[in-house]
N, C-alpha and C positions, 0 to 999 in steps of 0.2 A: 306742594307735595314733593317730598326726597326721595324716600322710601318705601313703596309699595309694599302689596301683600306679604311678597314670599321671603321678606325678611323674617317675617315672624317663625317660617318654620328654620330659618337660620340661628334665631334666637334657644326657640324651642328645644333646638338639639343641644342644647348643653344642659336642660332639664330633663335627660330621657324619661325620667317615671311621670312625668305627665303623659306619656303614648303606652299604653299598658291596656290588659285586655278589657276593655268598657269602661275604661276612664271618660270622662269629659275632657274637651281639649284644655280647659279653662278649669280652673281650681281653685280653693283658700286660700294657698300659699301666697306671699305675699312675690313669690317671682311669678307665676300666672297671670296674675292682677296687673304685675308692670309688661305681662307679654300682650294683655288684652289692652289695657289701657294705651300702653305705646304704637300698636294697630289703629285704635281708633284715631287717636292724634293723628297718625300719619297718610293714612288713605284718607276717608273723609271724618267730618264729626258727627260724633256716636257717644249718647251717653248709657248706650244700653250694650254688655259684656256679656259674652254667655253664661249662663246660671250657672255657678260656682255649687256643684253635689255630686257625693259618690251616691246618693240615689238617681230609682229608674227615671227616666226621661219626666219631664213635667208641662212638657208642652201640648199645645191643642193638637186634637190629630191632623193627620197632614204633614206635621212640623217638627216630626223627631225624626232627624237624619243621623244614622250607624257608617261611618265610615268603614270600610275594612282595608286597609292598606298594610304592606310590609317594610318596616322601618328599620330594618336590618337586613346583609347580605346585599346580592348582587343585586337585587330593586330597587335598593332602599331609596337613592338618590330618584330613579323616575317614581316613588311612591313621596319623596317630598318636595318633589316638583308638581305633582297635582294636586295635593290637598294646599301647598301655598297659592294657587290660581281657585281651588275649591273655596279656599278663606277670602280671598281677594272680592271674588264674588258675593260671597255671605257679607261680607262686613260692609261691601258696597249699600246693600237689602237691608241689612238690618235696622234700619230704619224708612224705609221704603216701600215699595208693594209689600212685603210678606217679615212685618216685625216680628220678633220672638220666637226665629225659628231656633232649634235647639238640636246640637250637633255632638254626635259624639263619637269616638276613634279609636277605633281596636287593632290592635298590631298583629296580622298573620302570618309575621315572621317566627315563630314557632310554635303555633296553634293550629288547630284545624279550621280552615272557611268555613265549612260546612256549620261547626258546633258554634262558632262564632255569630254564624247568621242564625243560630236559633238561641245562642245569649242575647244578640243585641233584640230579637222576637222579645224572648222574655225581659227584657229590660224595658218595653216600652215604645222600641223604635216603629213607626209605620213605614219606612223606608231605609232601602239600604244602597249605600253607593259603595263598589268595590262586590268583589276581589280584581287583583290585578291580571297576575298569572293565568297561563290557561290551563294550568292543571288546579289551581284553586276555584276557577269557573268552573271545571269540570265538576269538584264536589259538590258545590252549592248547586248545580244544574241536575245532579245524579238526586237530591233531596225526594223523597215521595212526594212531599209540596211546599208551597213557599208561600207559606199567608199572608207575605207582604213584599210590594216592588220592589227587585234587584236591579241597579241599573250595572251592571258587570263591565267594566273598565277593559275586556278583551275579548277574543271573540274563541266558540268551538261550535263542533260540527254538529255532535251528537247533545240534543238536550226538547225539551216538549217546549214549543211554540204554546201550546198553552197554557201553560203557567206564566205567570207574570217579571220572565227575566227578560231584559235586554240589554243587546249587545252593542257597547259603542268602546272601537278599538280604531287605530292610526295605523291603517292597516295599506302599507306602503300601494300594495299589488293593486288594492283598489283605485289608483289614480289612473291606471293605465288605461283604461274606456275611455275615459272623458279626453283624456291626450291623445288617443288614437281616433279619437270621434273627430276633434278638431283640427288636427293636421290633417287627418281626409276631406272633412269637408273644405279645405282649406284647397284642394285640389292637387295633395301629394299622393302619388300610388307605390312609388319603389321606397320602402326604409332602410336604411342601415341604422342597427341599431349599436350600442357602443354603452356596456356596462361594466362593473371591476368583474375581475376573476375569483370568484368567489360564492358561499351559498346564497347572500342576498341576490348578487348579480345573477345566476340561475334563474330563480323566482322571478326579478323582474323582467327578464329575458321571454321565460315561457306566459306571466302575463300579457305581456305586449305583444307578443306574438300571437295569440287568440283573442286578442282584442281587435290586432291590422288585419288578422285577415277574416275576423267576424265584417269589417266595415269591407270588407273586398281588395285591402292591397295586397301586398308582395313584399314582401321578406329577403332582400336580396343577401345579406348576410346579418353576422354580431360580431364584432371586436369584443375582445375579452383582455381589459384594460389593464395593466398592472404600472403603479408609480412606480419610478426608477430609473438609472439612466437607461436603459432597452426603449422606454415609451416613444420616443422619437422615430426611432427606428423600426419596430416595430405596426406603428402606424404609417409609418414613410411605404410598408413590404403593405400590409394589408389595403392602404388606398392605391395601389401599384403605382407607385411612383417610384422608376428604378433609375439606373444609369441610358438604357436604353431609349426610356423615355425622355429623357431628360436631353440627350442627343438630340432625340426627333424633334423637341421643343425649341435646339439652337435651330436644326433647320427650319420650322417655321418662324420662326424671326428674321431669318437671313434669306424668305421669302420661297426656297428652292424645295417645301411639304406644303404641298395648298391642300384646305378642304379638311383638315385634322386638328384636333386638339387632342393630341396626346400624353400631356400632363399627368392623369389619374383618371382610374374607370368611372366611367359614366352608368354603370344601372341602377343610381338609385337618384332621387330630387328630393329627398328629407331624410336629416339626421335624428336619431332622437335619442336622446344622453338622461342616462343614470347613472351618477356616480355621486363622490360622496364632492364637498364643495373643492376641495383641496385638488382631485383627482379632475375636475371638469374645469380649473383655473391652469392646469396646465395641457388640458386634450384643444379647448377652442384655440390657443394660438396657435396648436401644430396644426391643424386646419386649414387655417387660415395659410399657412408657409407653404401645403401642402395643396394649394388651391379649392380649397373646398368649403373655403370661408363663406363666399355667396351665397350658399344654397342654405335653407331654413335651419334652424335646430330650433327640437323641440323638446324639456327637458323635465322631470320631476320634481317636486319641492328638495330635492336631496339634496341638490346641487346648490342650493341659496341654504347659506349658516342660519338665516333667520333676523339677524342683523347689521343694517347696513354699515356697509364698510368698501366707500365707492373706491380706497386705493388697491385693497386685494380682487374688487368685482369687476375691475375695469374690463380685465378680458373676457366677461362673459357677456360683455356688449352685442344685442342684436337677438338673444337668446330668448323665448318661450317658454314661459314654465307655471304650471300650477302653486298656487299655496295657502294657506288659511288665509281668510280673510282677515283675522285680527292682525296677523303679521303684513298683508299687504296696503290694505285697505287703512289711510289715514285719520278718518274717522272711529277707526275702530281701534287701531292700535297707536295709543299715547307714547309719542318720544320721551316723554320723562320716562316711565313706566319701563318702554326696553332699553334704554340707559343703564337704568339702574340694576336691570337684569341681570344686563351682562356683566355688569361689576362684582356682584355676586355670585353669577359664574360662568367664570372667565373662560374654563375649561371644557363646560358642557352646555357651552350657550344654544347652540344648535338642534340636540335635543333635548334640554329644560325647558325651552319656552316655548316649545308644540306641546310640551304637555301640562304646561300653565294655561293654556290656553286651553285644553282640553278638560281638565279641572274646572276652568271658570264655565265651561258648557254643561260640564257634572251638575252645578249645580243647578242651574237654571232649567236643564232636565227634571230636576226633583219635582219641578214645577208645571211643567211644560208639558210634561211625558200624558196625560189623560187628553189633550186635544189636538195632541200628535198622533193620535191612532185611531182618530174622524175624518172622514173627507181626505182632501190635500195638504193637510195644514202643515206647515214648515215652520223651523224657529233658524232665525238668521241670528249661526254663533260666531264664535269667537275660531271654532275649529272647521266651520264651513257652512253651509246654509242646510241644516239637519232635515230628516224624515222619517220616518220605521217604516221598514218594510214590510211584509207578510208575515217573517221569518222573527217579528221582533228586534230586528238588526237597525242600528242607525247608519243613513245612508248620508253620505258627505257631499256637498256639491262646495269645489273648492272657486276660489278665486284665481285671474290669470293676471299676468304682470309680464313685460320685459325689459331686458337690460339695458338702460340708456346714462351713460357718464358712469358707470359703474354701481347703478342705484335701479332697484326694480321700479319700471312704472306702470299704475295699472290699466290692465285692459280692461274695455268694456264691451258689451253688443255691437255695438257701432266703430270699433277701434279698427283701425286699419294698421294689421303685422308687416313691417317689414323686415327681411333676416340683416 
């Protein structure tokens, strides 16, 4: 295998009128046929292509899944990053547990969700995966009713738990519990936390801040990170590391300051970093020069691209950090598979393949979602070990790994962190 799933929507795009309102993905054309056929060769063998009809759906019920995705504008790239991880999944099945499912893909790029999700109703569909947006959630959630499951690829506040939508979005803020759970239990109480200067950094700021101190720590400050030559300096003034100290640091070497380490302030014993991966490849080494390399860090999935590349990850050796299991976990995520990922894109590797991964969870949702919502029962995805909430919401339980030779390894229950 060379070429995985998400080539096919690399194909795809040079045929736009195949993505059109209730097309099938798949069609007569005689370029469809080489875009289904060329999938099946390439993932696994499949002699079965999705039914080629501009009629309504033809499948058993159950088994006619409406995409709603927007394939033009500023989504369009993360809406064909998850339907190539959605199809990746399918074509994997298509012969498999659940043969003959029947998929079909409607562009909300200048339609309304709302009227969309009652085309693809009237067209046949029993289920619908999509919308992205959360103003597009919002339509299809403001609907009087919804006679058939949304699985809504994002999440909003206002919408009835009882009707049959749920919400599965990558929603950064959410990782912050589980990393503030485990660096306390880990027996840290003082944070320093250190994110960009910016509205995501905000956000993750005031999550993790009501996260440390739901678990009972202490907050001692935030850096508010910005690249550029300042950053040096910058961190040099906020870890107080000045000239004076740096004095007091020759006298205790030359023996004549006993009983001090004067280096940089002591009130905190864990770092915990959100930045973007570029921004956390240049803060651990000034750290580390700034003596403060020792103590834990504990860090987000932000800060790993998603693919390894132990010459640029070297410095984030010793680090902590959460992230999907299909990216961490060996067993789950195939080297050929994010090879090729990255080759097709180069540019947005980091987040296209959270949401290939996400896509590939889309669909086995389609599936999944009726004995997800008995008991405890969890589906261990590709984007984290899944649940629904009360609220209809899918809850993540991600995977931990740290940085050793510049390559994440993973942790387990039994794993012994050292920074």
């Amino acid at each position: 295998m060379k070429y995985p799933a998400f080539i096919l929507a690399f194909i795809v795009s040079c045929f736009s009128g195949l993505i059109g309102c209730g097309k099938p993905f798949s069609g007569q054309s005689s370029s469809t046929k080489e875009v289904s056929s060329f999938w099946s060769r390439s993932w696994t063998p499949s002699s079965s292509d999705m039914q080629a009809s501009q009629q309504p759906f033809q499948g058993s019920v159950g088994q006619n899944i409406a995409i709603l995705l927007p394939f033009k504008g500023i989504h369009a790239k993360a809406a064909y990053a998850i339907l190539d991880g959605f199809l990746a999944a399918y074509y994997q099945d298509s012969q498999g547990r659940f043969p003959g499912a029947s998929v079909r893909v409607y562009d909300t790029s200048h339609n309304n969700a709302a009227n969309l999700y009652l085309k693809a109703v009237a067209d046949g569909a029993n289920f619908v995966v999509g919308p992205l947006t959360k103003k597009e959630v919002q339509t299809v959630a403001q609907l009087r009713s919804l006679p058939i499951p949304v699985l809504a690829l994002n999440s909003v506040t206002q919408f009835r738990d009882s009707e049959p939508l749920f919400q599965f979005g990558l929603v950064p803020e959410e990782e912050t519990g589980a990393l503030a759970q485990r660096a306390f239990r880990a027996g840290h109480k003082q944070a320093l936390i250190l994110v960009p200067k910016n509205e995501w950094g905000q956000r993750m700021n005031t999550a993790f801040r009501k996260a440390w101190l739901h678990e009972g720590g202490i907050i001692t400050a935030t850096y508010w990170a910005e690249a550029g030559p300042e950053l040096a300096s910058q961190l040099k003034t906020f870890l107080q590391v000045n000239d004076r100290r740096a004095r007091e640091l020759g006298k205790v070497r030359a023996g004549t300051l006993k009983g001090s380490d004067p280096r940089r302030r002591h009130d905190f014993d864990v770092i915990i970093l959100a930045t973007s991966p570029e921004l956390a490849r240049q803060i651990r080494p000034l750290l580390n020069f700034y003596y403060a390399g020792h103590l834990p860090i504990y860090g987000t999935s932000s800060i790993y691209a998603g693919l390894t590349n132990p010459a640029k990850d070297l410095d984030l050796n010793g680090i902590i950090f959460s992230d999907m299991p299909g990216i961490l976990d060996k067993q789950q995520a195939s080297p050929e598979l994010l090879q090729a990922f990255q080759s097709l894109w180069p540019n947005q590797a980091s987040s296209a393949i959270r949401l290939f991964m996400m896509g590939m969870d889309a669909y086995e949702l389609t599936r999944a979602l009726p004995s997800l919502q008995t008991g405890n029962n969890t589906l261990n995805g590709r984007s984290g070990v899944l649940r629904v909430d009360e609220e209809h919401r899918l809850q993540r339980k991600l995977s931990w790994a740290q940085f050793h030779g510049g390559q994440p390894e993973m942790l387990y229950e039994d794993s012994h962190e050292q920074p």
